[in-house]
N, C-alpha and C positions, 0 to 999 in steps of 0.2 A: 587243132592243138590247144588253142585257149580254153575252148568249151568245158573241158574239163575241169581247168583250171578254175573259172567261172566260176563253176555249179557248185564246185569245191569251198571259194569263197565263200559265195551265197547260205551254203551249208554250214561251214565252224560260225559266218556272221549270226546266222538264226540261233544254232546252240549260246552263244556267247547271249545274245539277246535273254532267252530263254534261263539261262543260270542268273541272269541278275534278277528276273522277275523272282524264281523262286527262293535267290537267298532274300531277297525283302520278305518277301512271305512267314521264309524261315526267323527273321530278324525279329516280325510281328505278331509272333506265337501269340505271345502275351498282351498284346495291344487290343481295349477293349474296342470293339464296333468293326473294327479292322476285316477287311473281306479278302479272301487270296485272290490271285490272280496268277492269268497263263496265260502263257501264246499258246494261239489256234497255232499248233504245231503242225498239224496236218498240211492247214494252208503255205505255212508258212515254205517248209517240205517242196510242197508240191510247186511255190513260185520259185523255189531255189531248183529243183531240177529238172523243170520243163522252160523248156526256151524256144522261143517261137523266133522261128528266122524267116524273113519275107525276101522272096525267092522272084515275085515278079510284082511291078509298080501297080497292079491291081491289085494282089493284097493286102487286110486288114493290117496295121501296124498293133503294138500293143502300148496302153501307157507307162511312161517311164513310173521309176518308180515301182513298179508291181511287188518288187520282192518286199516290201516294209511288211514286218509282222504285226500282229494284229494282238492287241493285250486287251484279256478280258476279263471280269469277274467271274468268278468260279463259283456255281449256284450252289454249292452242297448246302446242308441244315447249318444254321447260326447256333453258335453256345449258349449260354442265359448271358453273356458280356456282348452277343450280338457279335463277337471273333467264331472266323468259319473255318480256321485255318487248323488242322489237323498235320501233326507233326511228322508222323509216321509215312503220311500220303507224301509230304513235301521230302522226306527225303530220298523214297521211293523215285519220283520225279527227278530231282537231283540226280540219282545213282543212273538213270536211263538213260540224259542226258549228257551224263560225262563218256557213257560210254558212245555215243552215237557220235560226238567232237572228237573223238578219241579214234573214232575209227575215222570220221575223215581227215585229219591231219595223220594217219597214217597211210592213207590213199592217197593227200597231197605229197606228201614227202617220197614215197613208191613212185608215184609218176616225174619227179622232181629228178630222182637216183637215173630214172629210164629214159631221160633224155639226155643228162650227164652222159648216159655210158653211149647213147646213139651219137653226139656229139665230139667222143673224143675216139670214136672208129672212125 
């Protein structure tokens, strides 16, 4: 029953992570030298919805901690101010982002209603 719940966590925490990186980004348009930066989304993704459960005391445990995302500078080409940061990409990123938190806080809230109702039969 939690797992879900969990993964769900893990998930809006990564987005929420993920939108502060790129309103800085966005805030640094103009900032000369200034380099964007992003969570490795992917990883980050993949340690919010894989979960290793250890089933018998010979198994590998995993390190705590795993789900922290990982921020990285964003290699694209520098301007002549040495700013990499391209507006149009950041709010592309943004728009993807809203929509992927948006979708799990509607899957948290969906699984929230569906225990409400198994609860009160």
């Amino acid at each position: 029953m939690s797992d879900i719940f969990n993964t769900l966590e893990r998930q809006i925490h990564a987005a929420n992570v993920r939108h502060g990186v790129i309103a800085s980004n966005i805030a640094n348009v103009d900032t000369p030298g200034f380099k964007a930066r992003d969570v490795k989304f992917d990883e980050a993704l993949e340690t919010a919805t894989i979960e290793l459960r250890k089933t018998s005391p010979a198994h590998m445990g995993y390190a705590e901690g795993a789900s922290g995302e990982k921020v990285a500078v964003d290699s694209r080409p520098s301007w002549g101010d040495g700013n990499n940061v391209e507006l149009d990409v950041e709010v592309a990123k943004m728009t993807e982002n809203a929509i992927f938190f948006q979708t799990a806080v509607t899957l948290l809230s969906t699984n929230i209603r569906m225990f409400k109702t198994a609860l009160r039969r």
